[in-house]
Structure formats: C-alpha cells, structure tokens
N, C-alpha and C positions, 0 to 999 in steps of 0.2 A: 501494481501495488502502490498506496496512499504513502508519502513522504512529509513530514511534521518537522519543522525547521525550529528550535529553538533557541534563539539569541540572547541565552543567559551570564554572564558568567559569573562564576564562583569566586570570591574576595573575602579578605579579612574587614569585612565593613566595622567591626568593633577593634580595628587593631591601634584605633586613637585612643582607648580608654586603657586607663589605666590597670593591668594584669592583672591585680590583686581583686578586682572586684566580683572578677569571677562570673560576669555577666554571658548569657548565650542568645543566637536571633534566629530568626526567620519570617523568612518571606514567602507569602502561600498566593500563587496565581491559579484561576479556575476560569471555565467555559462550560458553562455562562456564569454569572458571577454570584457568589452565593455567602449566604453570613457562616464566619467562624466563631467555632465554643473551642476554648482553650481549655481545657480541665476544666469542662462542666461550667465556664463561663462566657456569656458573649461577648466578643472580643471587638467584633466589627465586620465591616464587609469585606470580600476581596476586590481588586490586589490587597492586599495586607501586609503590613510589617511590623515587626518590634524585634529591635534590637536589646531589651530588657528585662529577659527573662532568665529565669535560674538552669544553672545546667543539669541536667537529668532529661528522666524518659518525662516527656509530656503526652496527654490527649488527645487531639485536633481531631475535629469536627466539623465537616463542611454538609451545609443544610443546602441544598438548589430547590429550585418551585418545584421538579419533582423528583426526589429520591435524594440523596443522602450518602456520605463517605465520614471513615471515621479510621482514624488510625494514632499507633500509640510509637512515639519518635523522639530517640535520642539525642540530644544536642549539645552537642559539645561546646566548651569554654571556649569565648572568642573568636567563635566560628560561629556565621548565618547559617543555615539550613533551608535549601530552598524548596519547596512544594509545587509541583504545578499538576493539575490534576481538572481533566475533560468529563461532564459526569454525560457521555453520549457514549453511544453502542455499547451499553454494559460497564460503562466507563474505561478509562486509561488514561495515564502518567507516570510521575516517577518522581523520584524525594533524591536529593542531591545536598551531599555535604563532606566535611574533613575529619577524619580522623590523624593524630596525633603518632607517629611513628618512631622520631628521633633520630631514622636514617639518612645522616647528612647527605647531600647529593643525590638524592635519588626521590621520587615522587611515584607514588603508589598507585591504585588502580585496584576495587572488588567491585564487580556485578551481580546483579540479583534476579532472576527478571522471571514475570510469569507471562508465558511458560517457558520451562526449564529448556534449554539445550538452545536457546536462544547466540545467533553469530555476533558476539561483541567484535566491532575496530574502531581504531584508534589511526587517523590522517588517512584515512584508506586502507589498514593493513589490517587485514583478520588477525588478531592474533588468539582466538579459543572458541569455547562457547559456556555460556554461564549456566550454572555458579563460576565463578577467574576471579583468582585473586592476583595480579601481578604485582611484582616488587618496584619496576622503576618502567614506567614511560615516557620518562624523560620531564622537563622543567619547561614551563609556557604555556600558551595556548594551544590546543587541544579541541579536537572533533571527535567527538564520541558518537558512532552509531548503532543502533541495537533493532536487530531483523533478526524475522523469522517467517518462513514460507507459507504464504496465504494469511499471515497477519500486518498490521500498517508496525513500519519501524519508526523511528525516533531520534533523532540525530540531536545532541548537546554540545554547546561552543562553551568549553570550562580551562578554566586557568590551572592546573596543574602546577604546585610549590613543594620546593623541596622541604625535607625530611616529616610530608604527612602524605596521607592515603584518598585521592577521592574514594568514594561509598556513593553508587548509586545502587537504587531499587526502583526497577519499574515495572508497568505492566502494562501489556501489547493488547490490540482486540482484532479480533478475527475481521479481516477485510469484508464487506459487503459486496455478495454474489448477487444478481439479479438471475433470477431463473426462470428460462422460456417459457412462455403461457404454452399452452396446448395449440394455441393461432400461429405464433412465433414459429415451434416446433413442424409445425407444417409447410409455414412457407419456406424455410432451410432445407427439408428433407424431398417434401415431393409436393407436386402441383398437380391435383387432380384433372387440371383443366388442359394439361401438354399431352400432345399425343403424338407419338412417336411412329415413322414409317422404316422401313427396311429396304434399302436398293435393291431391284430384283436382277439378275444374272440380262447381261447384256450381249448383242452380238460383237460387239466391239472389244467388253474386257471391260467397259467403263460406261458411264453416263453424262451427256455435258449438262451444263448448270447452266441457264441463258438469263438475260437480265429482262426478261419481260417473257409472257404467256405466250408465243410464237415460236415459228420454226426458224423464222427469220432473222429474229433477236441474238444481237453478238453474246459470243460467247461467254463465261464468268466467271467458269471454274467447271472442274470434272471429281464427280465422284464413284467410287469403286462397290460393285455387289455385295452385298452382305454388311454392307457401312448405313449404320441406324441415324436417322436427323431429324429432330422435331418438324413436325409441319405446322406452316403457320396457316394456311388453307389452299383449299380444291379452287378449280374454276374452268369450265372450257377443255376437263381434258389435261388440263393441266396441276402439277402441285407444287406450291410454294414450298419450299425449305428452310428451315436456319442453319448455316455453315456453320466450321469450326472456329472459322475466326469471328464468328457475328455476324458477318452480313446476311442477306439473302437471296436466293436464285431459286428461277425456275425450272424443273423438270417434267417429261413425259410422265403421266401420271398410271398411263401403263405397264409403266417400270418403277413402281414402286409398292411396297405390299403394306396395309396398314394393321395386318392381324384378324383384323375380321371378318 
C-alpha cells in the first residue's frame, strides 16, 4: 500500500491581526499545480495563499490542464484553512482547519473521509473509524493518519491547540492493481514446455542420482518410486532430472516412466 507524507502544520497564521477584523485564510497546495477561482474569481496559481478573506462558506475551484475540483469551504475567523488536493487516479486529498470549541484544556479531533469506515490514529494509536468526532487528543504536535484497505492512506503533521477542534475531510483513492496479462498468467501457473517423469518401482527400494550420464559417476543423491521430477533431458539411456533442492542428477532412464 502507497504512503503520502504531509509536512503541514496547522497555525494561527492571522493571530497577529487584530481580532476585531474578522479576517479568515487559506492555503491551497495541488499536484500538479493548477489556477484557483475563489467565488467565481481567479485568484491565482497554486501554492496559494491569502490570509484576507471574509469568514463564511467560500467556493474554490481548482482548474489543472486536465479536469477540474471544486468545492464549497467554511472558514473560520482567524484560522487558515489548508487545501491540499492531487488531481491523479480520480483525484484525492483533504481540507484541514479549526473550529472553535471553548473547551479549556482539551483539543478536539472530527474526521470525514471517503470512504466511510476509514481507520483514523493519532501518534500510532487507532482510536475509531470515520465519521470520529473526539473531545480531547491532547495539546502539541500531532500525527494524523487515515487508511483504509486496498486504498493509499494519508498521514497529517498538525498542531493540535487547546479549547478548538481540528476538522479534517478527505478523500482516499483506490491503490493501483497491475493485473497479469494472459503471458504473465501463464508463466506463474504452468510451462507447457516442462515435462515431468515418474520414478519407476526399483529392485532396491530407491534410485541413485549420479552427477554425470555413467554408471561410474559418483553418487548425488537418491530418489524414491512414485516421486515425479522434471526432466531436463534424455541421452544415452540416460535422463537428466531436476531435484528438489535445484540441482541436477542423472538417472537410469529405464527407471523412469514419462506418461507416454
């Protein structure tokens, strides 16, 4: 499974302006990089930012050479909102920001993610699967990752502050399967060209394996009637074999039955 590292984090980047102004931001990252229409205006390329915009739901719209994302995103006073959004296999990303909670001590946590039932953690520790809203996961930095089986997951480095809620929302894409051609398929399953012989019943119990076409040739290895071993070829009366371990040795080719 494909692993997406994102080295973002989350900050009150407007927490130098003065409160009263009521000001809201974001920052939209894309792959590959594509122009932004902010409510139906063009805004600029990405990366992108502005920190000066009004707070409410906005527009955003990302145009790439080919196809297109659009979504409508609430932004909260004094908080960035960050974007970051891949327009490949069907696209996926995820919008990352703070809501406002008032819960001194404690730092929040809602996920959103398509598709549902997605394993949210936090430093390593599973703690649900989304939709999760959590009350407190504590104050600091923060690893967020979001997996879901046989799709690529996502992992977020975001700063968690007390008495508000991160909000993420993302969306996962189905991992890329390569699927055996009908050639593939064949050389995995079977080799038309191996042909397989059968140990024929011996006076002995068994049959030696000699390292050369002779009768003379030291010994190699012994094998047992009814025990099947590729042949790799005839010659003189004799057949060559493939053992279990790989190697190869010679047997009496009298003593061996090839089916037909």
């Amino acid at each position: 499974m494909k692993k997406i590292l994102l080295g973002l984090i989350l900050a009150f980047t407007l927490s130098g302006c003065d409160l009263q102004l009521k000001k809201a931001g974001v920052e939209i990252i894309s792959k590959p990089s594509a122009k932004v229409i902010i409510n139906n205006k063009e805004a600029g390329m990405t990366p992108y930012k502005n920190e000066s915009l009004t707070p409410g739901v906005v527009k955003v719209k990302l145009v790439f050479d080919k196809g297109e994302w659009e979504k409508e995103i609430l932004l909260e006073k004094n908080v960035t909102t960050v974007v970051d959004w891949e327009n490949e296999n069907q696209g996926s990303g995820y919008i990352l920001s703070l809501e406002r909670t008032g819960d001194k001590g404690k730092s929040g946590l809602m996920v959103n993610v398509d598709p549902n039932k997605a394993i949210i953690s936090v430093d390593g520790e599973i703690l649900g699967y989304s939709p999760i809203k959590i009350e407190d996961i504590g104050v600091g930095d923060k690893q967020i990752k979001i997996s879901f089986p046989g799709f690529g997951s996502k992992t977020l480095f975001v700063k968690a502050r007390a008495e508000y809620r991160l909000v993420v929302e993302a969306k996962l894409t189905k991992d890329e399967i390569i699927q055996p051609t009908p050639t593939m398929a064949l050389t995995q399953t079977e080799n038309p060209e191996v042909k397989m012989v059968t140990i024929k019943a011996t006076e002995t119990g068994w049959l030696r394996v000699r390292e050369e076409a002779n009768s003379g040739s030291k010994e190699k290895a012994r094998v047992n009637p009814g025990e099947k071993y590729e042949l790799i070829k005839s010659e003189g009366g004799w057949a060559q074999i493939k053992l279990k371990n790989g190697e190869s040795g010679w047997v009496s080719a009298s003593y061996v039955d090839s089916g037909e």
